[in-house]
N, C-alpha and C positions, 0 to 999 in steps of 0.2 A: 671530386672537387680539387682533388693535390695539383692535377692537370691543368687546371682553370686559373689559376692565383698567380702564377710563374706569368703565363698568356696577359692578365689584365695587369699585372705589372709593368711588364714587356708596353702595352699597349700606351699607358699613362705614363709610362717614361719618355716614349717615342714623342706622345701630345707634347709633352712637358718642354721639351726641346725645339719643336715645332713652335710654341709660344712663345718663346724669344727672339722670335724673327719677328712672325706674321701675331700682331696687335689686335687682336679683336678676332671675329669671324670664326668662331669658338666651333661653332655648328658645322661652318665646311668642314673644319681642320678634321671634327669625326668622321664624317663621311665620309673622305676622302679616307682616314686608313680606314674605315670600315669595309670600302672597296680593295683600297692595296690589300690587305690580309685577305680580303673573300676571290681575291686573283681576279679583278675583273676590272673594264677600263672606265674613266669617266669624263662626259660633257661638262664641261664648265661655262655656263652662259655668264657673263657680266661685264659690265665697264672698264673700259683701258685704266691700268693704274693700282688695281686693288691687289698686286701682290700673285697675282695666278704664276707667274713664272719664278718669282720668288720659292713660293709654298713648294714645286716641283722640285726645282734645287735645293733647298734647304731638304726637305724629304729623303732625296738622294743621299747627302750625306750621312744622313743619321741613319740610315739603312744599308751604306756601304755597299751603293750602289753606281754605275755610270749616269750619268745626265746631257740628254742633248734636246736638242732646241730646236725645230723646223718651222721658220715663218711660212704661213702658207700663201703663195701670190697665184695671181691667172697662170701664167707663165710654166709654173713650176710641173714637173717631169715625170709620173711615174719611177722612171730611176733615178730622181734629184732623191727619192725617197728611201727606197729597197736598193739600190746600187746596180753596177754593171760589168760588163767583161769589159776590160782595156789591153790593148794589145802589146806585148811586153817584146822591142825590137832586140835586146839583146839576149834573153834566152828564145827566143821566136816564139813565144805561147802567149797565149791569152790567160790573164790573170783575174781574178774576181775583185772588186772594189767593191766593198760593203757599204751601206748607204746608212746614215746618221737613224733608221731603222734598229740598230744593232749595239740596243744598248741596253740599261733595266728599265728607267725611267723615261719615259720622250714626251715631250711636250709638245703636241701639234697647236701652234696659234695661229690663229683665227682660219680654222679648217674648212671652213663654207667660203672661204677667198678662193680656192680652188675648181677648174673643174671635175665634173665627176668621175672622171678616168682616173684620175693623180688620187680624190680619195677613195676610189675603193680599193687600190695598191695598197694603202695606211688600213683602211677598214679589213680587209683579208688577213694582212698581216696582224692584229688584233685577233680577229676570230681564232684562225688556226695557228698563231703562236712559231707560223713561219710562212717563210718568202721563198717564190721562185725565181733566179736566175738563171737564166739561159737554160730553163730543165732542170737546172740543178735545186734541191732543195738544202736548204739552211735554216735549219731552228734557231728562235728565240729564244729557249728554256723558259723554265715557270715563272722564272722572278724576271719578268718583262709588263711593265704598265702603263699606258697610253692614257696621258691628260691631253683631253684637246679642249678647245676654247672658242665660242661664238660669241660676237661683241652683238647683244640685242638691238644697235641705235642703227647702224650704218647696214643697209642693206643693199644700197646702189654698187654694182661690180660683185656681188657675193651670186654664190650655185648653193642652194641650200639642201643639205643634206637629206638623199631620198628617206622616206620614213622606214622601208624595212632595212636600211645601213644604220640609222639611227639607232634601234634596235639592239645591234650589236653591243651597245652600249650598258653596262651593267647599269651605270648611276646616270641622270641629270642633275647638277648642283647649280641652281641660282645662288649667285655671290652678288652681296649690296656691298652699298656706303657702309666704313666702322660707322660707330656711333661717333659724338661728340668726345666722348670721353677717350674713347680710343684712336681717333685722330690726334687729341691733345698729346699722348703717351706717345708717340709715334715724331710728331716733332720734341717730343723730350730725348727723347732716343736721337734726333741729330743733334741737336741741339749741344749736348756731351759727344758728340763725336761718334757714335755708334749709327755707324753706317745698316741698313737693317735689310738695304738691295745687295749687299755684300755679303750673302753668309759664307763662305769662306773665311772673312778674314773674323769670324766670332768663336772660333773654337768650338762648334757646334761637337760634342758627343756621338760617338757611332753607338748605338743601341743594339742593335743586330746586323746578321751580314746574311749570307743566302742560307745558309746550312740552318740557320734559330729561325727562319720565314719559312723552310718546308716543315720545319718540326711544329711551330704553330698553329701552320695550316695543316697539318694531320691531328694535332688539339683539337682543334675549330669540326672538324668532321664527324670527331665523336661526340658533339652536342645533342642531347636527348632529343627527341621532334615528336610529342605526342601528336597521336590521329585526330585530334580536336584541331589539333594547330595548322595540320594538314589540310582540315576542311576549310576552316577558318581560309586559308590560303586560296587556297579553291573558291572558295565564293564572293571572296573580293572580285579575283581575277576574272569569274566569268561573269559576274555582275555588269562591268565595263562591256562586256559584248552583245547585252541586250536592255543598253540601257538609253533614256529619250535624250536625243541633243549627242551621243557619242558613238560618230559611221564607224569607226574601227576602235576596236577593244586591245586589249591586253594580248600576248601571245604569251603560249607555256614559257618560252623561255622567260617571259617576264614573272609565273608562279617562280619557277626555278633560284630566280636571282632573287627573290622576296624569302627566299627559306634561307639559301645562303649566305645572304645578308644579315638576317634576322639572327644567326646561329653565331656571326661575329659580335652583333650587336651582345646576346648574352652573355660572353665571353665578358666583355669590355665593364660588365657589371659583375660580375665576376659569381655567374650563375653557369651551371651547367645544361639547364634547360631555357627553351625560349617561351616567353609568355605572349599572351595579344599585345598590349601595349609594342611591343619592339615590331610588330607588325603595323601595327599603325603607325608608326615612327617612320617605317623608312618606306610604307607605300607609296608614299609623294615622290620623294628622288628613285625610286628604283622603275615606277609606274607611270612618269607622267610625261613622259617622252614615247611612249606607247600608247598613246592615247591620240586618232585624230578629230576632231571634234568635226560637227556637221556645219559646213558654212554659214550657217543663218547663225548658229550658237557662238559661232566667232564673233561676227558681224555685230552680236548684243553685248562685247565685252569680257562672255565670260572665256574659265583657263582650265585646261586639263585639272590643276588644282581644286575647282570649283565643284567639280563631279567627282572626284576622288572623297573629297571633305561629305556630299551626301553621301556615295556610296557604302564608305565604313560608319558610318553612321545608321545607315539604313541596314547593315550587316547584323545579324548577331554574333554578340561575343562569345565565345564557347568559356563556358566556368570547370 
């Protein structure tokens, strides 16, 4: 447990920081480092406006990290992304140009504007944690993490992401409207002058830097995983692959990211084991982008969400 205390401190200090920007949406902000500490990337679906590019920046600073930004358009290049050789006349060589790729934090918006060529260059680079130029390879090191962003309304001129790239994806986070209340705090915040699209100029705290993110995350790995919790795991996931109204299931990597996740999540309560509850917490975002439901099931309204809620439901809980 001495291991554990530092970790969930660490973790509620990082939120704590994060909260004086972004007002409300209490529930991404965990996901979201639930993912950065479990080293994996995540879909952010929601409305222009709520702060997605903010929360990214802000993040970066408090983790003492780079931040950069790729609007995604039709147009846009495979090498607008991972970079190129340019040819350098005064020493006569060809030089490498790194592409806004080659940073900790990246924020790909609205990444289905793209077509599919331009995102699997982004999605590869996610997976394997580096990029090829001209042959040559180039690591991203560990502490590199890919927010991208679908706007749910506007789907005219969009290429939507094939489902097994989708996949790659550690988390899906639906992000709504704050509440009432949290709107209100938010123009209180300009209102006094506290610009809140501006976290630079707030004096945001660095929390950690790369060296306190691997020691963390070798914390995070010695989280206990009883064999109950493994099946537990196990029979959500294959549940989804033989289950009425759902053509495609789960895939292991989706078990995978459900243990890994789950093993931050107990962390973050400042346990060294994971119990079912931290299971059923994060099967919705880790699981339901993995999910493709059978057309007639779409057609009746219902949502990956809707079969996940019977599923664990329909599960036993291991005691």
């Amino acid at each position: 447990m001495s291991d554990i205390n530092p970790v969930q401190e660490t973790f509620l200090a990082v939120k704590e920081e994060l909260m004086k920007v972004i007002k409300g949406q209490a529930e991404v902000i965990d996901l979201v480092l639930i993912a950065f500490f479990a080293g994996g990337h995540v879909l952010i679906e929601g409305l222009p406006g709520l702060g997605k590019t903010l929360l990214v920046n802000a993040l970066s600073k408090i983790v003492g990290g780079t931040f950069k930004r790729i609007q995604f358009t039709p147009d846009l290049m495979p090498s607008d992304i991972i970079g190129t050789t340019v040819y350098n006349m005064e020493s006569n060589t060809f030089q490498v140009k790194r592409g806004p790729v080659f940073t900790n934090l990246l924020l790909a918006d609205e990444v289905n504007r793209s077509p599919a060529r331009t995102q699997s260059a982004l999605l590869q680079a996610m997976q394997e944690k580096e990029v090829t130029i001209d042959g040559n390879n180039f690591s991203l090191g560990d502490f590199f993490m890919c927010l991208a962003t679908q706007n749910p309304i506007e789907l005219e001129g969009t290429f939507p992401l094939p489902e097994a790239q989708v996949d790659r994806f550690l988390m899906k986070i639906n992000m709504s409207y704050p509440s009432r209340e949290e709107e209100n705090a938010i123009l209180k915040s300009y209102r006094e002058g506290v610009l809140l699209d501006k976290p630079g100029e707030m004096q945001l705290r660095q929390i950690i830097d790369e060296k306190r993110f691997l020691e963390i995350k070798a914390a995070i790995a010695k989280i206990y995983v009883d064999d109950k919790i493994i099946d537990y795991i196990t029979e959500i996931t294959y549940a989804t692959r033989d289950y009425p109204g759902i053509e495609v299931g789960a895939s292991p990597r989706g078990s995978v990211a459900l243990l890994q996740t789950s093993r931050v999540k107990a962390v973050t309560e400042g346990r060294d084991y994971i119990i079912p509850d931290d299971i059923k917490y994060l099967a919705f975002p880790v699981l339901r982008h993995r999910l493709i439901l059978e057309p007639e099931t779409e057609i009746e309204g219902f949502t990956p969400d809707d079969y996940l809620k019977k599923i664990i439901e329909s599960v036993k809980v291991p005691r």
